[in-house]
RODO-2510 file (C-alpha; in nm, 4 decimals, decimal comma):
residues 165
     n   res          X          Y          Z
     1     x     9,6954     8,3897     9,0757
     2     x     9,5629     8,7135     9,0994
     3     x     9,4415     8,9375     9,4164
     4     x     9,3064     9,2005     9,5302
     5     x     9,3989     9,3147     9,8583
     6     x     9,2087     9,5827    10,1188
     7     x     9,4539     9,7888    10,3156
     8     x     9,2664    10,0373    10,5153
     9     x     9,0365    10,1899    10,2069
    10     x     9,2921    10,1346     9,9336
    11     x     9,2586     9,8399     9,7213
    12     x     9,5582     9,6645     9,5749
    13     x     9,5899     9,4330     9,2797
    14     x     9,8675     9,1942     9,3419
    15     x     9,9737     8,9337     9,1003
    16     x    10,2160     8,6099     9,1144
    17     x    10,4821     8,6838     8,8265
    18     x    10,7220     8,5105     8,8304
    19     x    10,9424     8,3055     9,1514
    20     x    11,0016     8,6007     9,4294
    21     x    10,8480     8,8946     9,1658
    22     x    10,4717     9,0418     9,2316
    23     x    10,3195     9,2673     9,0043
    24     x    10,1514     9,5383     9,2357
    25     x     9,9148     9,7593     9,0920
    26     x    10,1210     9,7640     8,7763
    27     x    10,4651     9,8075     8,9187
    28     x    10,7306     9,4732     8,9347
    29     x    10,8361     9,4017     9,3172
    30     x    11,1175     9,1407     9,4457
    31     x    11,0409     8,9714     9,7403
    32     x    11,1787     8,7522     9,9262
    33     x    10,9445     8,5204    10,1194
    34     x    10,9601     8,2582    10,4530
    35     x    10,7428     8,0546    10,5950
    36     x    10,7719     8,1275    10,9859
    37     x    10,4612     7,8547    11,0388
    38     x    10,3688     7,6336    10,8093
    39     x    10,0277     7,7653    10,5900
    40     x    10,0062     8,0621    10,8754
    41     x    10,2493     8,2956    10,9069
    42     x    10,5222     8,4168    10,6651
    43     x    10,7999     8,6815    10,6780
    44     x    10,8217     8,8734    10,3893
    45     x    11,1070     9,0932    10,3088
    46     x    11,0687     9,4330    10,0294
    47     x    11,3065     9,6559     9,9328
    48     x    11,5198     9,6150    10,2380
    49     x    11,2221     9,5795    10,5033
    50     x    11,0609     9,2939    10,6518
    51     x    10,6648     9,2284    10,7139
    52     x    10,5252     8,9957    10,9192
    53     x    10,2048     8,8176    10,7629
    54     x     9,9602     8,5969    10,9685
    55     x     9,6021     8,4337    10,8315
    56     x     9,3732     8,4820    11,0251
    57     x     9,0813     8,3136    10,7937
    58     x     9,0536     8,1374    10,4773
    59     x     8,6811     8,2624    10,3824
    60     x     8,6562     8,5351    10,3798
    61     x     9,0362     8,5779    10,3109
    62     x     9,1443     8,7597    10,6406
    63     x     9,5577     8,8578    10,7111
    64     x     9,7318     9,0722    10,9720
    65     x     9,9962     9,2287    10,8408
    66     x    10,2134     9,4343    11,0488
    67     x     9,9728     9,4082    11,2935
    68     x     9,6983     9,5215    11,0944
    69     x     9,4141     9,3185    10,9647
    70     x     9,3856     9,3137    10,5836
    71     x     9,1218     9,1740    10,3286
    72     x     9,2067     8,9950    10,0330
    73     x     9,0178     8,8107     9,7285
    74     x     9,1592     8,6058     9,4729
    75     x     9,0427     8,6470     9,1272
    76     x     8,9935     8,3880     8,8791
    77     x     9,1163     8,4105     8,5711
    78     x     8,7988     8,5416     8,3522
    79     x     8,7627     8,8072     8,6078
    80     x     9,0617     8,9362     8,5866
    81     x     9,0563     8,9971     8,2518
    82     x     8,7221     9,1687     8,2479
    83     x     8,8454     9,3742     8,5381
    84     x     9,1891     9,4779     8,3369
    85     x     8,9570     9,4867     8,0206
    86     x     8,6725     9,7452     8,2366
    87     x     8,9798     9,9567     8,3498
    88     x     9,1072    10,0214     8,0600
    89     x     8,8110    10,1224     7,8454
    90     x     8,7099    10,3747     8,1235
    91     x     9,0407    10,5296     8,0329
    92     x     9,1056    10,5154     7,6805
    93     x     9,4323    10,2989     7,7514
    94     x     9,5439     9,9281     7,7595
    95     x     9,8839     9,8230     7,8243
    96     x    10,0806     9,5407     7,7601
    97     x    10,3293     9,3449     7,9840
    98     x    10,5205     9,0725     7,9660
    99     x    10,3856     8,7650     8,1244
   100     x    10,7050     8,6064     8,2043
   101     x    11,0792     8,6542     8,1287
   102     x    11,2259     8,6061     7,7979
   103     x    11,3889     8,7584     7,4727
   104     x    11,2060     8,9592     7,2805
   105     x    11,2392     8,8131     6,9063
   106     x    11,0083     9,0220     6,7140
   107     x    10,8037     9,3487     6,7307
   108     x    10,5222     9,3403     6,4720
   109     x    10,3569     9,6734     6,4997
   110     x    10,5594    10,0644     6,5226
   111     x    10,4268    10,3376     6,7427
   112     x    10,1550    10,5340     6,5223
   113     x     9,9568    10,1906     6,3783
   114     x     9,5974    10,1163     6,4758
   115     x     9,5531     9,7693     6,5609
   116     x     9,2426     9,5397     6,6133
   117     x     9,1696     9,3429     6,9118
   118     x     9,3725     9,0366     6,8816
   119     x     9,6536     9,1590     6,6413
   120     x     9,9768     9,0327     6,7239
   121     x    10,1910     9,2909     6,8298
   122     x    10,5179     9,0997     6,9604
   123     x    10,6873     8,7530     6,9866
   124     x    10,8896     8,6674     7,3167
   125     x    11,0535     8,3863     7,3533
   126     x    11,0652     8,2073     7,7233
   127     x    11,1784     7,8411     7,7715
   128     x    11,2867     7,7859     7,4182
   129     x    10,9138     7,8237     7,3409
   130     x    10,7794     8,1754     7,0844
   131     x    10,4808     8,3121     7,2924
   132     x    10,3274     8,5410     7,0172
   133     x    10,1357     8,8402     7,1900
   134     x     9,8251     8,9711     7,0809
   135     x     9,6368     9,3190     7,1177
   136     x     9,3913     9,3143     7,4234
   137     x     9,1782     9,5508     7,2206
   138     x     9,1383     9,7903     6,8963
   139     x     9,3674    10,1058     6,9813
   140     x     9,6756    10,2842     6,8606
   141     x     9,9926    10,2030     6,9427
   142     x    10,1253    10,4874     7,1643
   143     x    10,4267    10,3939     7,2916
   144     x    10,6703    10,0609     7,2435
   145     x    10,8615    10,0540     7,5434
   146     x    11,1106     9,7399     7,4511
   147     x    11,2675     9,6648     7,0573
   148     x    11,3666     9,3284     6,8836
   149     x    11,6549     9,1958     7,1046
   150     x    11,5718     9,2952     7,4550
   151     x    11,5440     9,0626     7,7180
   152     x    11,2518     9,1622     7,9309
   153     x    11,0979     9,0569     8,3122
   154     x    10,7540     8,9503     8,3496
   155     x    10,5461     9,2370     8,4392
   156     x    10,7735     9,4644     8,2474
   157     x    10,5567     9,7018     8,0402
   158     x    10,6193     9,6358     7,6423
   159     x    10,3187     9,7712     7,4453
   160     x    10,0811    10,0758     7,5375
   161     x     9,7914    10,1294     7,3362
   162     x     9,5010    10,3830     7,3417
   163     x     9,1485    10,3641     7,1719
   164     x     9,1655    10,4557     6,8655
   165     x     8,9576    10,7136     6,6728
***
């Protein structure tokens, strides 16, 4: 599930990995989560440092969080992808993470080739199952961040591309 969260007048986008990892706004986070009362309140523990989180509503989506009331908005699936897609064609760049931990079997593309949308660019393997993973759109392949071999997190950047000429 995907969010987007209003603290003060910065916007978040936080994302369910994997168990205990978030992907917030593009960085990997460990957390460690309780549930202080049941469907209401939860302690939640980053980097060292605890937060207390209440609900205050469902709709609109309404927390407190360290004593201050927060926003949030969950974004289905289609959205999300036109939001990530909208994002990156205002800046030239898409990038490419890994959408769950596994072994990266095979890279299919090298920094310098121009891709279309829906190219495959890698193969990771996760649960004894090949997840082959395709270009979000045309570009060139700027960096490759992981090789054949590596075992990767989800949320751990692997491809970046940028529109090609």
């Amino acid at each position: 599930m995907i969010y987007e969260v209003s603290v003060g007048d910065r916007r978040l986008r936080v994302e369910v990995v994997a168990d205990g990892r978030f992907l917030i706004d593009d960085a990997v986070v460990a957390a460690e989560m309780t549930e202080v009362r049941r469907g209401r309140q939860w302690s939640v523990r980053i980097a060292g440092r605890s937060h207390e989180v209440t609900l205050l509503t469902n709709e609109p989506l309404r927390l407190l969080v360290d004593g201050t009331e927060t926003t949030a908005g969950a974004l289905d699936e289609r959205a999300a992808s036109a939001a990530r897609g909208a994002g990156a064609a205002r800046g030239g760049r898409h990038e490419l993470r890994a959408p769950m931990p596994g072994l990266l079997k095979t890279v299919h593309v090298a920094e310098g080739d121009v891709v279309e949308s829906g190219a495959p660019l890698m193969t990771l393997e996760a649960m004894k199952m090949e997840n082959e993973l395709l270009a979000p759109a045309r570009g060139r392949v700027v960096r490759l961040a992981v090789g054949p071999g590596a075992k990767v997190e989800g949320g751990e950047m692997l491809v970046v591309l940028e529109e090609a000429e």
